[in-house]
N, C-alpha and C positions, 0 to 999 in steps of 0.2 A: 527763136526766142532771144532777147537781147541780155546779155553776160548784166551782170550786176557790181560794181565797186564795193565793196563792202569790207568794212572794220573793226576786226573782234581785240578786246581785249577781256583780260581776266586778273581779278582782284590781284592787286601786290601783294603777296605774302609777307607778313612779318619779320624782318631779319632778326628775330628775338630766339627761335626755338624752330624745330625741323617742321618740316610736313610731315603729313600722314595718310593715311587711304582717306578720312574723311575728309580732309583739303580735298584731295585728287576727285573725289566724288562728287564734289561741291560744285564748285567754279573751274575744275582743268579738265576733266575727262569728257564732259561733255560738250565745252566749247571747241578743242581737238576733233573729238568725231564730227561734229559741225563743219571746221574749218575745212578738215581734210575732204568731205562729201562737195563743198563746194571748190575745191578745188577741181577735185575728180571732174566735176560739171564746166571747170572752165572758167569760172567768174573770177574777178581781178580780186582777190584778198589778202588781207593780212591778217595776222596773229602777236600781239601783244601783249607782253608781260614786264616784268621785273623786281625788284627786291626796295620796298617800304621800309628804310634805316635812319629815319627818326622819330625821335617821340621820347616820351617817359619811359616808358617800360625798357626801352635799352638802355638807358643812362641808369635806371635800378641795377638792372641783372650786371651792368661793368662795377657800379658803385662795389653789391656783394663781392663782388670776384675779384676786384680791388685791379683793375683793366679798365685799358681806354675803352668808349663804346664806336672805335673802328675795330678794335680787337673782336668784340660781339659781330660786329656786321660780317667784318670779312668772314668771321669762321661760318657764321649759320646762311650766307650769301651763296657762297659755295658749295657747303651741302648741299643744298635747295638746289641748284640748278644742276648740281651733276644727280639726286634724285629725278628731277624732272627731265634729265636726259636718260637716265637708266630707266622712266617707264615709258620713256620715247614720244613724250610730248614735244609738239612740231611746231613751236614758235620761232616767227621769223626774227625777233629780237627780245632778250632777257635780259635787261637794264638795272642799273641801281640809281634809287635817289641819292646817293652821298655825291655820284660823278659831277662833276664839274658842269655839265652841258645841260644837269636839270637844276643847278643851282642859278644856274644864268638863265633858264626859262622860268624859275619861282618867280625871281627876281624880277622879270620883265610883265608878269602879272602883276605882282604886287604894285608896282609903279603905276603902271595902269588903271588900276582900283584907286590908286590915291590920288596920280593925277587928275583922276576924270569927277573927283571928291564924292566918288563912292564909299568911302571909310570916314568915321569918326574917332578924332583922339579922345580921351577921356580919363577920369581920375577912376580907381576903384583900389578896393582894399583886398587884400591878398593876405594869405598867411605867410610869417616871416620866423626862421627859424635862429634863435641869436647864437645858439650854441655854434648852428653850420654856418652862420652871416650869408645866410642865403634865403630867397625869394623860395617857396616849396609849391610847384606847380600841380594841378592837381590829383596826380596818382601818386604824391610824395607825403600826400595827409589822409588819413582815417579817420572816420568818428562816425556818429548816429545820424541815421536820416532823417529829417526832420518832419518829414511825412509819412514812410512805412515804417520808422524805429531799423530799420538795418545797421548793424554794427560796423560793414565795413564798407562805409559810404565814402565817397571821393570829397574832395574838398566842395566843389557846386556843381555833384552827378552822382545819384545812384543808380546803379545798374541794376537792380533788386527790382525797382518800382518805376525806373525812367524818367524821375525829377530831374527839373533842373534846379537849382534856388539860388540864392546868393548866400557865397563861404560863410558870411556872420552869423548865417540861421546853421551851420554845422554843431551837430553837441559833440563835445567830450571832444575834441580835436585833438588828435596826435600825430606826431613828424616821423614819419617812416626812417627819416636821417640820423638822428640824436634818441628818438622815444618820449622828447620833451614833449610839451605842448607849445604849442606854436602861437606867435599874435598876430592880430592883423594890422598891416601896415600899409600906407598908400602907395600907390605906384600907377602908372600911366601905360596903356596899353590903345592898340589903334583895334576898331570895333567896325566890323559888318553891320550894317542895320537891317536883320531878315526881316523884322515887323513891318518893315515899308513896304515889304514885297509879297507880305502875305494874301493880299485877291488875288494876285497872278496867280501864285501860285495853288491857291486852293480851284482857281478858273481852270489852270494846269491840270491840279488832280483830275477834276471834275468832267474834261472831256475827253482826258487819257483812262478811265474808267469807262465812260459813253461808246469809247474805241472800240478798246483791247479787253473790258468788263476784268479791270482788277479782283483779286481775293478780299475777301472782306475784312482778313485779318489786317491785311496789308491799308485798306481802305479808312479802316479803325483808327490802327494805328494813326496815319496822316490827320484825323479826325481829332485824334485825340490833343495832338499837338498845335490843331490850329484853334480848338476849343479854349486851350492855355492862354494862347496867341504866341507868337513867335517873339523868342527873345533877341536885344543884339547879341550878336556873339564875337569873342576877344579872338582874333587872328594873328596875338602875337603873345609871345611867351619870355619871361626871364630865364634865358639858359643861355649853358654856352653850348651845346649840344643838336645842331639845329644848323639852319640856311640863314646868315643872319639879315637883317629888315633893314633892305637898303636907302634907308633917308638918313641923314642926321640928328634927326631928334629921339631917334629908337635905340641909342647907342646901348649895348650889352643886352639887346632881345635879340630876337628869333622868330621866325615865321612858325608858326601853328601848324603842326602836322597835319591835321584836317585839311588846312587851306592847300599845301604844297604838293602834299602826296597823290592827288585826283592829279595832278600834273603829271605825273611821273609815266602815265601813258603818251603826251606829248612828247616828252622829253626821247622816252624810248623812243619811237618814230622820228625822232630825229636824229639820233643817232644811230640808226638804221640806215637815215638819207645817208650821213654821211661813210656808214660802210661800201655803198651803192656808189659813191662818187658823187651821187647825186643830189646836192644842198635842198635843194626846192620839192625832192618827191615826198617828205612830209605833211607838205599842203594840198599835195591832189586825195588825202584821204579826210583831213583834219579841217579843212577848206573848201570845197567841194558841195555845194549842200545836196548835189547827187546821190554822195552818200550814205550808205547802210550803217548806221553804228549797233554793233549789239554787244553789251557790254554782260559777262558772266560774272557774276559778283558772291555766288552761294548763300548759302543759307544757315541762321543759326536755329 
């Protein structure tokens, strides 16, 4: 029987707060037995991992603790992987987004995206907090859902009900920073346009269910978002906490955690090449369309 190449990675953990058995259950213990069974069998694999170190939520928990949010990364970065070496999870490389080597792979997407004018620039209103003279991205405002009434709805996302809407329809809006209420102010951000892409992608769902006969819930879900239709969505953000957005016109943004961090499996893989000595062996898995990808992502 002919060996299989095959590419496991498993969710980035959060550098915000530790693991726990239900991480381990999720997304790590199972892609391990996995990896290790095919190994046992011979076939050419890898295992990928590493530590997800931007975003809002870390820039909260340094704000509290009144720390940089490298101070956050490195302490909870650390943990995590000497956890995930004390229950003897067998990754061939456990990476971080802050390194250098995935800020220089964000970057070389995102140019990409924009050179090939797959992105739109555009105007849109954001909450602005005058107390902190700061831009407050969306897990930096609270207020009421405009659709299920949730209290502690994000600025345009609740988690409660899985809206999207725009900030302006937020009630009651408050600044996690100051306690004030916050205005909205314009500002310029570069934009994905999913709604272009949504036959594909419903064509996608559509004969990846025909396949593999998805869950229903799962099936739903995708149903339900394409019933909305797919919004643009902002790929870059006002922080300084973040891969910053390398054109000229983005001066004091940052690339979108969503956007960057789905990288951060690249990135590890490359800087795996280069523990191997070997520049180029990131592309016989990433490149390859031989290729097995199976990606463990867990469950909420």
């Amino acid at each position: 029987m002919a060996k299989e190449k095959i590419l496991v990675t498993s969710a980035l953990p959060y550098a915000n707060g530790p693991i726990h058995l239900g991480h381990l259950s999720g997304a790590y213990l199972p892609a391990d037995i996995y990896v290790r069974y095919k190994r046992l069998n011979g076939d050419d694999i890898i295992y990928i991992c590493g530590s997800d170190e931007h975003g809002v939520p870390i820039t909260i928990s340094a704000d509290k603790e009144k720390v940089s949010p490298q101070v956050i990364i490195d302490r909870f970065h650390e943990a995590n992987k000497k956890a995930f070496e004390q229950f003897g999870m067998s990754f061939d490389n456990y990476s971080r987004t802050s390194l250098p080597i995935h800020h220089e792979t964000a970057k070389e997407f995102f140019l990409e995206f924009f050179n090939r004018g797959l992105l739109i620039e555009k105007k849109s209103l954001q909450f602005f907090d005058d107390k902190a003279n700061m831009f407050l991205p969306d897990r930096y405002v609270e207020g009421t859902c405009p659709r299920c009434g949730n209290e502690e709805a994000r600025s345009d996302e609740c988690e409660n009900c899985g809206s999207l809407y725009d900030p302006s329809e937020l009630k009651n809006p408050k600044s996690k920073i100051s306690g004030g209420t916050p205005k909205l102010k314009e500002t310029i951000h570069y934009y994905f346009p999913l709604g272009k892409y949504q036959p594909a992608l419903e064509k996608y769902v559509s004969e990846m269910n025909e396949k593999f006969g998805w869950k229903d819930n799962v099936l739903q879900y995708c149903r339900g978002w394409f019933k909305d239709g797919l919004k643009d969505r902002a790929i870059t953000r006002d922080l300084d906490w973040g891969i910053k957005v390398p054109v000229n016109s983005a001066a004091g943004k940052v690339i979108y955690v969503w956007f960057e961090a789905v990288l951060g499996y690249i990135s590890s893989t490359k800087e795996l090449s280069l523990q191997k000595n070997e520049p180029g062996f990131w592309k016989k898995y990433w490149q390859d369309p031989k290729t097995k990808y199976i990606a463990f992502i867990g469950k909420d």
